[in-house]
N, C-alpha and C positions, 0 to 999 in steps of 0.2 A: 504494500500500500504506500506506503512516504517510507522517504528513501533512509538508510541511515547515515551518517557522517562522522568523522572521527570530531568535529567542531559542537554536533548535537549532544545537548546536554542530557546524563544520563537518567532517564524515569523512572521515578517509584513507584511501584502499583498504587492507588490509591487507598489509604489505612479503610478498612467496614466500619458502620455502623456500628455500635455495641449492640445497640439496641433492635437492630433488625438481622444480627446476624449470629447463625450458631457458635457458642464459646468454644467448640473444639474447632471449630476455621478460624479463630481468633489466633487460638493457642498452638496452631497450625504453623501459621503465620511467621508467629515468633523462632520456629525452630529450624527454618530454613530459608534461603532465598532459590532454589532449583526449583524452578517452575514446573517439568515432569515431576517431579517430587511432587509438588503440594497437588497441582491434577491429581495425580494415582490417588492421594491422600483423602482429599475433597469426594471424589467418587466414590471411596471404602466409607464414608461417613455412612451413620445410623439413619433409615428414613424412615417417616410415619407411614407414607404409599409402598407398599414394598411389593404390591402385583407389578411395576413398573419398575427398568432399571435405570439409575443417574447415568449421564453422561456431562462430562466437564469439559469445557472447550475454552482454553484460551486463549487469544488473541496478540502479538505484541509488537502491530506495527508491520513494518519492513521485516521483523524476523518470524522466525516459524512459528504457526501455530501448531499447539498440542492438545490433541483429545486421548483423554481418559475415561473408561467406565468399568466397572465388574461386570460387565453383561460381553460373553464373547461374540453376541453378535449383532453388538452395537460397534464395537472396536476390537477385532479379533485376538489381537496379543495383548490387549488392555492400554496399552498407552502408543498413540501414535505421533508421532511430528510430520508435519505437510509445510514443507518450505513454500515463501512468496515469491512469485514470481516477478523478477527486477524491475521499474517502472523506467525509462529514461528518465534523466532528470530535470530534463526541457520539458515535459509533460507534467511531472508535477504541478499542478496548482494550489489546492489549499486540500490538506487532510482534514480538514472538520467534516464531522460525519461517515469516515472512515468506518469505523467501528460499529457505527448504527447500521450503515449499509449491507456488513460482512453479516451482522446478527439477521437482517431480513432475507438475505441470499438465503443464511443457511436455516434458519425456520421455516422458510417458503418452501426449500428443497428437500425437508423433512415432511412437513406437510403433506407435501403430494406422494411422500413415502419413499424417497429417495435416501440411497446411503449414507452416511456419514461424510466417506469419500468423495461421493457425488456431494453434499450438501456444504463440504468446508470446500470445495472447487468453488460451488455456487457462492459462498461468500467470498471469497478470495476475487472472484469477477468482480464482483457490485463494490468492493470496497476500490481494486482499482479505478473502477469507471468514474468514482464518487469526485477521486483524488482528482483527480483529469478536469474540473470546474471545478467555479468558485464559489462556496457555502455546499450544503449537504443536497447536491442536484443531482440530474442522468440525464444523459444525452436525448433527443429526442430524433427520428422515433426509437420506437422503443428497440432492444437489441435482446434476443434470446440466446438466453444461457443455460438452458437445459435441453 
């Protein structure tokens, strides 16, 4: 999605809520910075829905996204990474929205009951396109990605 640079300043995941979020992803939190780590971790969390299996997907940017679940056939070996694909840097325009984008690809592409695979593709599209104009837009017409 936006590109990285040795001059970009390094981001912090943004600290949760207390109040809206489970205390073992708090306590999670504190005991590591490897992001497959805390996916795998996140995913083995306790659920109240347990007919359904989690899956964790995160995002970070220009670099690889990682999904994790205990369900093998949500994410077969349990933790996957899906590298981004490079944008020029002349095309870059504004990453706002970025993120929002990638989450609609890949809901959308679940939705319709597509893989995992298929559905972090489908965000990995929308968040590039997103980048490509200025504020959270898409090109028009529209362009199919499934």
């Amino acid at each position: 999605m936006g590109r990285a640079s040795s001059s970009s300043p390094s981001l912090s995941p943004p600290r949760p809520s207390r109040s809206r979020t489970n205390p073992d992803a708090i306590s999670l939190a504190s005991q590591t910075k490897d992001i497959p780590t805390i996916a795998q971790k996140l995913a083995a969390l306790p659920k109240k829905n347990e007919s359904t299996a989690r899956i964790v997907v995160i995002t970070q940017g220009a670099s690889s996204t990682v999904a994790a679940s205990t369900s093998s056939s949500l994410v077969p070996s349990g933790l996957q990474t899906y590298p981004v694909s490079a944008l020029a840097a002349d095309k870059i325009v504004d990453t706002n929205g970025a993120g929002d984008a990638f989450a609609g690809g890949f809901l959308g592409a679940r939705a319709l009951g597509k893989s995992v695979d298929e559905a972090v593709e489908a965000g990995h599209k929308m968040g590039q396109m997103n980048v490509q104009l200025s504020g959270p837009t898409f090109k028009f017409p529209k362009v199919q990605i499934l």
